[in-house]
SELUMDO-43505 format. One record per residue (C-alpha): residue in one letter; y, z, x; residue number from 1. Coordinates in nm, 2 decimals. Last residue first. Example, Ala and Ser with C-alpha at 12.3 -4.5 7.8 and 13.67 -1.06 7.14 Angstrom:
<nodes>
NODE type      Y      Z      X seq
NODE    s  -0.11   0.71   1.37   2
NODE    a  -0.45   0.78   1.23   1
</nodes>
This chain:
<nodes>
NODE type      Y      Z      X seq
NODE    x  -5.31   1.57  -3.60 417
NODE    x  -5.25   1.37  -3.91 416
NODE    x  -5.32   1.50  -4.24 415
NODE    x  -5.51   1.46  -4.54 414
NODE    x  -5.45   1.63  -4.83 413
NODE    x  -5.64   1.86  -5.12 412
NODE    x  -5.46   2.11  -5.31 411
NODE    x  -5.66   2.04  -5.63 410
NODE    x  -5.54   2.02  -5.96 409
NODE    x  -5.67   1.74  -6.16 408
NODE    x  -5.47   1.46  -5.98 407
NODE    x  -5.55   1.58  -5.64 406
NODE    x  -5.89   1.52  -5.66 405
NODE    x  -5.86   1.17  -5.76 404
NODE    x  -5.59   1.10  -5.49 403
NODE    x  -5.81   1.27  -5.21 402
NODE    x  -6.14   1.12  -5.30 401
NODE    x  -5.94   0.74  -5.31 400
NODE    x  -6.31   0.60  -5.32 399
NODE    x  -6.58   0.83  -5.14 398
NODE    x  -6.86   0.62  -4.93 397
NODE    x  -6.71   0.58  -4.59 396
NODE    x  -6.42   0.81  -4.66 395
NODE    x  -6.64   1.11  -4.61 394
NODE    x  -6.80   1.00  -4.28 393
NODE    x  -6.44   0.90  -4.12 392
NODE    x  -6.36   1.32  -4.20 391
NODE    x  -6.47   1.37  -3.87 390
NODE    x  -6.27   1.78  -3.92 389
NODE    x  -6.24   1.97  -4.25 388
NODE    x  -5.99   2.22  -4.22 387
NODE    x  -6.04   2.52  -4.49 386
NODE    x  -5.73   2.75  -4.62 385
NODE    x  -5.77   3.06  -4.81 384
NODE    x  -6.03   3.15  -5.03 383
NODE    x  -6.31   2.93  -5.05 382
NODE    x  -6.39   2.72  -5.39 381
NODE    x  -6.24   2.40  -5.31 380
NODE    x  -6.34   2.43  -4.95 379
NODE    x  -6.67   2.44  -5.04 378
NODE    x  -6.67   2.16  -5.26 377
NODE    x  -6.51   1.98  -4.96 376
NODE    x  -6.79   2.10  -4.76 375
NODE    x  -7.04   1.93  -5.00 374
NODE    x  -6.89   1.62  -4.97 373
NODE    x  -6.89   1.58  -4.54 372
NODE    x  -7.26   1.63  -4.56 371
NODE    x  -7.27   1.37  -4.82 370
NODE    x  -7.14   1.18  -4.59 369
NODE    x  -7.25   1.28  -4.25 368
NODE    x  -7.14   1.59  -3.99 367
NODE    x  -6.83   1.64  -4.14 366
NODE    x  -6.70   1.94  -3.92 365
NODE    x  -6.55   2.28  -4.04 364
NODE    x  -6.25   2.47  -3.96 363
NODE    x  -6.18   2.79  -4.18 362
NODE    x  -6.18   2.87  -4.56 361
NODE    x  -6.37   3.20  -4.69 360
NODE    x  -6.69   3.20  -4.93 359
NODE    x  -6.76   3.45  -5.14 358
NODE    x  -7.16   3.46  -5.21 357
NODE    x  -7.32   3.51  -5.50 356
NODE    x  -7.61   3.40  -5.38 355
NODE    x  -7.88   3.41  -5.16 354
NODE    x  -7.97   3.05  -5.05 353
NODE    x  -8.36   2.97  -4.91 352
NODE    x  -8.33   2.68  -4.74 351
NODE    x  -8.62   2.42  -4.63 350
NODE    x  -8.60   2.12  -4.42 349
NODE    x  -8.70   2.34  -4.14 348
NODE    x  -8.65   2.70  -4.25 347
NODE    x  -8.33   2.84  -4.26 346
NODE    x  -8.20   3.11  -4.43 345
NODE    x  -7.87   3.05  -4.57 344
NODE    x  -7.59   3.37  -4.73 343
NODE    x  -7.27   3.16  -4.73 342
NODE    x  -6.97   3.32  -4.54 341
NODE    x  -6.74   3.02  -4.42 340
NODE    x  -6.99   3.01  -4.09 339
NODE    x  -7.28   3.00  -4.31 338
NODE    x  -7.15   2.71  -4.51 337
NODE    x  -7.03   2.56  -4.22 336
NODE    x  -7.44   2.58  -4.02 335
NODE    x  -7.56   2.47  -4.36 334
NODE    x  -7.36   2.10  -4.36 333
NODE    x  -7.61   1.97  -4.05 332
NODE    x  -7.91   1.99  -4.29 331
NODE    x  -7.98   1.62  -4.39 330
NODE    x  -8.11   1.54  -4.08 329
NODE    x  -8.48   1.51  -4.17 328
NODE    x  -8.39   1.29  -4.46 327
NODE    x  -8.62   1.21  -4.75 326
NODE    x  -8.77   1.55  -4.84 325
NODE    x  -8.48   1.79  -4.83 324
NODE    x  -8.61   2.10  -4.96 323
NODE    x  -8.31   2.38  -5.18 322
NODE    x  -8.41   2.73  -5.24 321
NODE    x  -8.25   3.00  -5.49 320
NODE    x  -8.21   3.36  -5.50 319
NODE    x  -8.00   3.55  -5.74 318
NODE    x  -7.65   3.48  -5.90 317
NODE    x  -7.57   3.14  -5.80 316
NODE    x  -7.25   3.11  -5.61 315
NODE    x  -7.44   2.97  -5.28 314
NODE    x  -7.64   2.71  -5.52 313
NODE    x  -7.33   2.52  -5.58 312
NODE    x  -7.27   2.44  -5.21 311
NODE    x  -7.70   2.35  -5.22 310
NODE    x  -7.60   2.09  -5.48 309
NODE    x  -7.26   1.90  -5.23 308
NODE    x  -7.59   1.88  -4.99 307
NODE    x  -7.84   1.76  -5.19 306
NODE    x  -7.69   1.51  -5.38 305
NODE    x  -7.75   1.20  -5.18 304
NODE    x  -8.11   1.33  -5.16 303
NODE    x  -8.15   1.23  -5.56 302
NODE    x  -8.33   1.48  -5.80 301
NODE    x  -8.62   1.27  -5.89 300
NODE    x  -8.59   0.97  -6.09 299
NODE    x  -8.56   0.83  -5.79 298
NODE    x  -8.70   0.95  -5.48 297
NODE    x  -8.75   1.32  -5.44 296
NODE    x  -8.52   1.62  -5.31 295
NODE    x  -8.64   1.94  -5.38 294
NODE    x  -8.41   2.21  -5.62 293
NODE    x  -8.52   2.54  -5.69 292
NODE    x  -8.30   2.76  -5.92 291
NODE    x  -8.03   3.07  -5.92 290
NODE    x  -7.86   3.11  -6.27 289
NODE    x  -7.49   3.04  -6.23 288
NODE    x  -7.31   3.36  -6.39 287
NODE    x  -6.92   3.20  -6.42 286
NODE    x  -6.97   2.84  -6.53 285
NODE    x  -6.67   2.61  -6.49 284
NODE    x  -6.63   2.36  -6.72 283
NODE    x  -6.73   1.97  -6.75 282
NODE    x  -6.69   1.68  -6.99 281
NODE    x  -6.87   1.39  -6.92 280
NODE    x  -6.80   1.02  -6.96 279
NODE    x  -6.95   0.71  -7.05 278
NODE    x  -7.14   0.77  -7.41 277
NODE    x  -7.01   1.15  -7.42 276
NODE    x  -7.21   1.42  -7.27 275
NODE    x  -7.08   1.77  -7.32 274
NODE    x  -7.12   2.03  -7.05 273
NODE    x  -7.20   2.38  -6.99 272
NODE    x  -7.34   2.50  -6.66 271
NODE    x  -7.65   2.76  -6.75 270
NODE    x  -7.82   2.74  -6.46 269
NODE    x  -8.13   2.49  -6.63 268
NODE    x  -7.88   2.32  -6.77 267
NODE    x  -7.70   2.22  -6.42 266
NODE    x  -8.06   2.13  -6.33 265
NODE    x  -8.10   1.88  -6.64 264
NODE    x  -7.78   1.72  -6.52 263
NODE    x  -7.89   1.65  -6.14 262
NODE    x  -8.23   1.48  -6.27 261
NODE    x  -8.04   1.29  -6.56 260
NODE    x  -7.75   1.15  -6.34 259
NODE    x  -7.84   0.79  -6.44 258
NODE    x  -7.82   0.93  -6.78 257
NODE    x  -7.44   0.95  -6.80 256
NODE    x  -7.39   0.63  -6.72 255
NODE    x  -7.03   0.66  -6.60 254
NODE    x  -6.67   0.55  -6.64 253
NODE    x  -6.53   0.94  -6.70 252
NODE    x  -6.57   1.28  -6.53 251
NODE    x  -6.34   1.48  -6.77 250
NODE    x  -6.26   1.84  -6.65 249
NODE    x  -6.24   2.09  -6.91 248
NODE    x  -6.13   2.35  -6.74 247
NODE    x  -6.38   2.24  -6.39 246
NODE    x  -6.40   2.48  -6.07 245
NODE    x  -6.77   2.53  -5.98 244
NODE    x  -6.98   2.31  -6.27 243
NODE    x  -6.65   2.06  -6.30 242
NODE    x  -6.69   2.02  -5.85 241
NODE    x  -7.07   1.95  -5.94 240
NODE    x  -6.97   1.71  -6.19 239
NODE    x  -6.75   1.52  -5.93 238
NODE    x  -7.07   1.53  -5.64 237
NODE    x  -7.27   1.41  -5.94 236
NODE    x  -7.02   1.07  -6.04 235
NODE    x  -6.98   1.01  -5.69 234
NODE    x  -7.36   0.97  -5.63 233
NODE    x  -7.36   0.78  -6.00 232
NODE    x  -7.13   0.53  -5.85 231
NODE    x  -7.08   0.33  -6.21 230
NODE    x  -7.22  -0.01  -6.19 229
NODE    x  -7.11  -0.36  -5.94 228
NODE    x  -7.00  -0.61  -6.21 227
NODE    x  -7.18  -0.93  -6.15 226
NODE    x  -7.01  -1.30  -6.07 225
NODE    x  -7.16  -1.61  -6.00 224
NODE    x  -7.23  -1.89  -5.70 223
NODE    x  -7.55  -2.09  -5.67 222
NODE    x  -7.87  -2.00  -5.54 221
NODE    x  -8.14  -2.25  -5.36 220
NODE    x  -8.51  -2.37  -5.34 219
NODE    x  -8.65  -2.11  -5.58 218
NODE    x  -8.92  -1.81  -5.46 217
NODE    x  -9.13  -1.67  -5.75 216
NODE    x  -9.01  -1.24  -5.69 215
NODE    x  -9.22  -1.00  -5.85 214
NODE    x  -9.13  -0.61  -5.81 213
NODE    x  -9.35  -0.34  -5.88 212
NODE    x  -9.30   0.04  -5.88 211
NODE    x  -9.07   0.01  -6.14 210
NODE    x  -8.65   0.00  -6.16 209
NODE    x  -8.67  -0.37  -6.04 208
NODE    x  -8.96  -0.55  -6.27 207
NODE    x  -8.86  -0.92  -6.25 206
NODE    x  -8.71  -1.21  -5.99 205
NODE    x  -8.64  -1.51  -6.01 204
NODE    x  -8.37  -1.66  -5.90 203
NODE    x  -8.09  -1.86  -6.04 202
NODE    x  -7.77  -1.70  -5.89 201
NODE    x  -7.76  -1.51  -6.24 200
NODE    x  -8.13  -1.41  -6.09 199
NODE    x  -7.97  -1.30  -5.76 198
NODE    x  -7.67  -1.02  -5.96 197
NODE    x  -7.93  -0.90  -6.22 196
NODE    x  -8.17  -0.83  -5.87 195
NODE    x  -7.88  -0.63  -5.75 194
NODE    x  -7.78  -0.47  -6.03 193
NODE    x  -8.15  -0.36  -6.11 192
NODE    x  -8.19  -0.24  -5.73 191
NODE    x  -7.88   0.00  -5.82 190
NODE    x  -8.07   0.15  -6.07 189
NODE    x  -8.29   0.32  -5.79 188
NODE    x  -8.66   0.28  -5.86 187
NODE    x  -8.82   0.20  -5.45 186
NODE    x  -9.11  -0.03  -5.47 185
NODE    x  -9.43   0.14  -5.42 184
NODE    x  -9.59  -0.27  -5.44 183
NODE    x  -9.32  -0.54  -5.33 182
NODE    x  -9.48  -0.87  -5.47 181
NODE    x  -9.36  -1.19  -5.31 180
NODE    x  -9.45  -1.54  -5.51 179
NODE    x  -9.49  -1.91  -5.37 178
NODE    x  -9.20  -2.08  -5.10 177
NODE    x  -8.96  -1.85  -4.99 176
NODE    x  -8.56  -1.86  -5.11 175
NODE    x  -8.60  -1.52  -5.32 174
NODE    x  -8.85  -1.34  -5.10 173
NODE    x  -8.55  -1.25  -4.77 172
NODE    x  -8.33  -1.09  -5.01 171
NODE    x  -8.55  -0.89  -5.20 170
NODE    x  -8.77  -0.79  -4.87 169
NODE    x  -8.39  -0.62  -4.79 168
NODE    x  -8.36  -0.44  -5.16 167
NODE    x  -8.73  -0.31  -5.11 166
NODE    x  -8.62  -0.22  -4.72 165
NODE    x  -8.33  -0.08  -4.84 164
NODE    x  -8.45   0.17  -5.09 163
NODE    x  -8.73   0.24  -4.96 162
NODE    x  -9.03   0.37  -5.12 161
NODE    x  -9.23   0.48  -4.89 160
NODE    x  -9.57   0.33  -4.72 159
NODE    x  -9.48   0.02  -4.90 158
NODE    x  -9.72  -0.26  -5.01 157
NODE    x  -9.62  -0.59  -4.94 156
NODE    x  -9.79  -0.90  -5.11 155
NODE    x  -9.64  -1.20  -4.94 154
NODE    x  -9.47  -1.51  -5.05 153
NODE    x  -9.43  -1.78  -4.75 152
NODE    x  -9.11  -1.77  -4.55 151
NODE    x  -9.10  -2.07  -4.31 150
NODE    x  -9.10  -2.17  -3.90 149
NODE    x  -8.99  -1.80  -3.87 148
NODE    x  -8.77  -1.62  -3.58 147
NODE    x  -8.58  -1.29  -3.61 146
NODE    x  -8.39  -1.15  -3.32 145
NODE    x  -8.34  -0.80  -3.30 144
NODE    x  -8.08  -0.62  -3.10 143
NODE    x  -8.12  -0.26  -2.92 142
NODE    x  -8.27  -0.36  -2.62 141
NODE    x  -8.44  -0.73  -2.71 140
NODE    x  -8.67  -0.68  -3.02 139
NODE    x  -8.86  -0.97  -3.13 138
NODE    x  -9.00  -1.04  -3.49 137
NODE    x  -9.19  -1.30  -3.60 136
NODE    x  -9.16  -1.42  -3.96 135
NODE    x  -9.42  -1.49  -4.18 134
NODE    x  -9.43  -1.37  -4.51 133
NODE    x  -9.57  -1.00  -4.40 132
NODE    x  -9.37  -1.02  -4.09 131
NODE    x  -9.04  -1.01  -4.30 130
NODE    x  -9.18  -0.71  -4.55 129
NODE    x  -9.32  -0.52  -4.24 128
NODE    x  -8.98  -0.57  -4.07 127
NODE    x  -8.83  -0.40  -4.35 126
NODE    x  -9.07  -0.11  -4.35 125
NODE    x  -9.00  -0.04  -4.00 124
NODE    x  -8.63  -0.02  -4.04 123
NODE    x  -8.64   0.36  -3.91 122
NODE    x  -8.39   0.57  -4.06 121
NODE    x  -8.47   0.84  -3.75 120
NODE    x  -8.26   1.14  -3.96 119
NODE    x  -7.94   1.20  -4.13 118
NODE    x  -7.72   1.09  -3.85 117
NODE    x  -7.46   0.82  -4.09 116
NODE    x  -7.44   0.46  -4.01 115
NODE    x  -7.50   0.20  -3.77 114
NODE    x  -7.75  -0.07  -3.80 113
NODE    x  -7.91  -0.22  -3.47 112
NODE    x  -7.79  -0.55  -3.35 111
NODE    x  -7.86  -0.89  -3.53 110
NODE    x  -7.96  -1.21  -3.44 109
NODE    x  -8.13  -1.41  -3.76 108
NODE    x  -8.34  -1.69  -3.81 107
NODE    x  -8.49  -1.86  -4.05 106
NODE    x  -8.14  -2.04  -4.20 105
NODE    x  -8.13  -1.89  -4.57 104
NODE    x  -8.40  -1.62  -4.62 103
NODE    x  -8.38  -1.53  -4.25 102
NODE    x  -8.00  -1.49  -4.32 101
NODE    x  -8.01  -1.30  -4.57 100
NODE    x  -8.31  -1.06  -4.50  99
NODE    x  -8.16  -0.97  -4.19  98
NODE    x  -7.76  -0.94  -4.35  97
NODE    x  -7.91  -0.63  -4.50  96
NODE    x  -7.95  -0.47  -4.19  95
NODE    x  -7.55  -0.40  -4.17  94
NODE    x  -7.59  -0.18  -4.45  93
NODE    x  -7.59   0.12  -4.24  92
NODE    x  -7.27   0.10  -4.13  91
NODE    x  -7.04   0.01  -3.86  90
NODE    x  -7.31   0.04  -3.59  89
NODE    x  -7.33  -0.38  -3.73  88
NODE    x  -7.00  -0.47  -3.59  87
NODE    x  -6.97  -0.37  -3.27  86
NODE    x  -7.35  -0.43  -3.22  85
NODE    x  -7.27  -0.79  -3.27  84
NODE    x  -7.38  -1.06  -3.55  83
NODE    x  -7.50  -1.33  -3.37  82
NODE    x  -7.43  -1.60  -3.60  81
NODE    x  -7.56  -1.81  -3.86  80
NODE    x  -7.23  -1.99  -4.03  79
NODE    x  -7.10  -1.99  -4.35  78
NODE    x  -6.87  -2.28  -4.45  77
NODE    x  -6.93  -2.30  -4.79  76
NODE    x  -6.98  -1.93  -4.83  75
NODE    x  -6.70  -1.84  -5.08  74
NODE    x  -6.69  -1.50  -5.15  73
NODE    x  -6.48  -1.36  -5.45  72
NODE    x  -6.34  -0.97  -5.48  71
NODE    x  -6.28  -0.80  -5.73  70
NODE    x  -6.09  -0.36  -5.68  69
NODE    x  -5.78  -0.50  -5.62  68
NODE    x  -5.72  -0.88  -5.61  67
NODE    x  -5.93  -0.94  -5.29  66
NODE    x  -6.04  -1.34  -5.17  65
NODE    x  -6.32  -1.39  -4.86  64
NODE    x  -6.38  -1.67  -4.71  63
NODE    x  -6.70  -1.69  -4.48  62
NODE    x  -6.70  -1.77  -4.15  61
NODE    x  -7.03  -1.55  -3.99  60
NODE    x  -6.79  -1.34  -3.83  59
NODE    x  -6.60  -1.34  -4.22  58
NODE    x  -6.89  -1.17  -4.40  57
NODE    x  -6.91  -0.93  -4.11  56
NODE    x  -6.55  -0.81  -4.11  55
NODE    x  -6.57  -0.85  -4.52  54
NODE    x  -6.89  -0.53  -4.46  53
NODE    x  -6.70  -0.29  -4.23  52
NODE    x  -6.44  -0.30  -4.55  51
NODE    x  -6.70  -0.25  -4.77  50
NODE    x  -6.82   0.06  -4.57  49
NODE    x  -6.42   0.15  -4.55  48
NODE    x  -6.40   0.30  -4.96  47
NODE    x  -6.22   0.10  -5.22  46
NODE    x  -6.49   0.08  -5.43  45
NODE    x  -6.53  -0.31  -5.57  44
NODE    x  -6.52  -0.29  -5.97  43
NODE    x  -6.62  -0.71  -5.98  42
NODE    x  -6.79  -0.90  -5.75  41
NODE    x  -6.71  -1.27  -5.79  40
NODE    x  -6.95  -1.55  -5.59  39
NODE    x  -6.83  -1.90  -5.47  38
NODE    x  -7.06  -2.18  -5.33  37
NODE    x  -7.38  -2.16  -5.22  36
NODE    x  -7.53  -1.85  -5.27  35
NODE    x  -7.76  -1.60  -5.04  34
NODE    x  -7.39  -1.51  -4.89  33
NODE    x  -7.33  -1.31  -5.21  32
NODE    x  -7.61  -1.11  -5.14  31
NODE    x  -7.40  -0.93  -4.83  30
NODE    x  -7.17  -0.83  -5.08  29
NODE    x  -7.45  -0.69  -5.32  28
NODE    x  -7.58  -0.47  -5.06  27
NODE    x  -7.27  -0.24  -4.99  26
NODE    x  -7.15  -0.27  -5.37  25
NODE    x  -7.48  -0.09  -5.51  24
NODE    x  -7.52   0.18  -5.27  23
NODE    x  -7.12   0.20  -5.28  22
NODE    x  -7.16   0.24  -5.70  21
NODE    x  -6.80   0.13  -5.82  20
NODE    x  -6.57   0.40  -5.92  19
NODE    x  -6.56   0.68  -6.09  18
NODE    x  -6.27   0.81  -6.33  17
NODE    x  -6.17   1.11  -6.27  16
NODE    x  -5.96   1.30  -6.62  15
NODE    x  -5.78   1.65  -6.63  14
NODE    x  -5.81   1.98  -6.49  13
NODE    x  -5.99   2.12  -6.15  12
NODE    x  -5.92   2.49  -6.14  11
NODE    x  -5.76   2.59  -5.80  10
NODE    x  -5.96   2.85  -5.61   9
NODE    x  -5.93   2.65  -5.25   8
NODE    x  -5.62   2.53  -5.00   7
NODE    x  -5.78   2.26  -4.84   6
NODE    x  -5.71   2.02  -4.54   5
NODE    x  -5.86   1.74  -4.46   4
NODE    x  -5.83   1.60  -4.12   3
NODE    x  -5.70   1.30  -3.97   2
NODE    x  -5.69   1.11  -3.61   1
</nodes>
């Protein structure tokens, strides 16, 4: 068992350079298995969803070669298998292998996802996508079994717009006969690297980014190679760190305006920074102005961010209110931040933050991973020493956070207790 341990008020100077997008990386591994033959992911994060992902690929007998940070799949000898609950609490992502493997064989086994407790995460919407082209679905405890004589192309209208569900319906449209359009499609850049990474495969699919995505069904996918983009999640929680501790910290290997939302709120305080073409340079700002932030789907301000934002929001000078609209569970950081001295009045999904406020180190829990993010900001800026506890949520989705933050300056480590 580990913790992290911070000693906090140490500038943050220097260069990190951001990984591979793990919203991106954590569905475009289980794409590879829609082709036949090999597939190379480049810029890989090193973070241990993508290792509870290769344990997957390779249950179902897939190959799987690593030279740092690419990776190549070969699914010549990929098998449909049950893919156990072991396996699939793991992560979220598990439920991508759904629309795979009903794509590919018309059937899939397949426990309940895993990931973080943010809220219900029902998988309705993906099942309403499958149904919608003909599939019949059976639920058996907590594993699904998916059954369909053939996928036929479907319009599917969305009652939100889902990230995974529009990526999942994705998946399962390219190999069906006729056309699938996904109507209120989720926006998220990281759909456009997935659907760039299935048509050099040789589907067909247009319009990720808008509301409305076309997919014309082929009759198979061959093996290539995509680059997985910039974590712009990682990227934010980094600039928010420059905003609270940054001399001239240099957030580099990013696309700087798919962080517009969070940017054009650090503005708004009065957080100086200087945009580059694919880096950012950061400083601290001493008299935060106090703002309203609410959570929306993309291009909104992104609910990933939330939490390391409403850490920021405590050293505003004035009163300022953070809504999470996406996650009902996406509150379970506030309870530390009170307890190291923040000033949070709870509401529901609703805070209302009274800042400045001087936060003190103490022991904490990582209650998700964002969650887990924003009290690592905290730490950074709380006098003393802060113990951050179920720190297995934070490494899920942060590359080498400890290394990178060390490197600029911060007395970061994990330990063993």
């Amino acid at each position: 068992m580990e913790r992290i341990v911070i000693e906090g008020k140490n500038p943050l100077k220097g260069t990190i350079t951001i990984g591979g997008a793990k919203n991106s990386a954590v569905a475009l591994i289980p794409a590879a298995l829609l082709a036949d033959g090999v597939s190379t992911i480049k810029n890989v994060p090193n973070i241990t969803d993508r290792d509870a992902l290769f344990d997957i690929v390779r249950l179902l007998n897939c190959d799987i070669e690593q030279d740092n940070k690419t990776i190549k799949i070969d699914t010549t000898n990929l098998k449909n298998v049950l893919i156990s609950q072991e396996l699939s609490v793991k992560l979220r992502a598990s439920y991508y292998f759904m629309g795979i493997l009903l794509s590919k064989y018309k059937h899939v086994e397949i426990y309940f996802p895993g990931g973080c407790n943010i809220g219900s995460r029902p998988i309705d919407l993906h099942l309403k996508g499958f149904k919608a082209m003909g599939a019949k679905v059976t639920k058996r405890g907590h594993k699904y079994i998916l059954n369909a004589d053939e996928l036929k192309g479907a319009e599917i209208n969305l009652d939100f717009a889902s990230v995974g569900a529009t990526i999942n319906i994705m998946f399962a449209a390219t190999l069906a006969k006729g056309t699938t359009i996904i109507k209120n499609a989720a926006k998220e850049v990281e759909i456009i690297n997935i659907m760039d990474f299935l048509n050099k495969m040789g589907a067909d699919i247009k319009g990720a980014g808008t509301d409305t995505i076309t997919i014309n069904g082929v009759e198979k996918l061959h093996g290539t190679e995509i680059d997985v983009i910039p974590d712009r999640i990682e990227a934010g929680t980094y600039i928010l760190m420059g905003a609270l501790l940054g001399d001239n910290l240099c957030v580099e290997g990013i696309i700087p305006e798919h962080n517009k939302a969070l940017l054009d709120k650090l503005k708004e305080m009065g957080v100086c920074y200087q945009i580059n073409e694919h880096s950012i340079i950061i400083n601290k700002c001493e008299h935060l102005k106090p703002v309203d932030v609410t959570t929306l789907v993309y291009p909104g301000f992104p609910t990933d961010l939330g939490q390391p934002m409403s850490v920021l929001l405590t050293q505003a000078e004035g009163v300022s209110h953070m809504e999470e609209t996406i996650w009902e569970n996406r509150i379970g950081h506030y309870p530390y931040l009170q307890k190291m001295g923040a000033n949070i009045k709870l509401e529901g999904l609703k805070a209302e933050i009274k800042g400045k406020s001087n936060l003190k180190g103490t022991e904490i829990n990582a209650t998700d991973l964002r969650g887990g993010a924003a009290l690592i900001l905290a730490g950074l800026i709380a006098e003393g020493t802060t113990m951050i506890y179920d720190i297995d949520y934070i490494l899920r989705g942060y590359e080498n956070i400890i290394h990178k933050l060390s490197s600029v300056g911060a007395k970061i480590e994990l330990e063993k207790i």
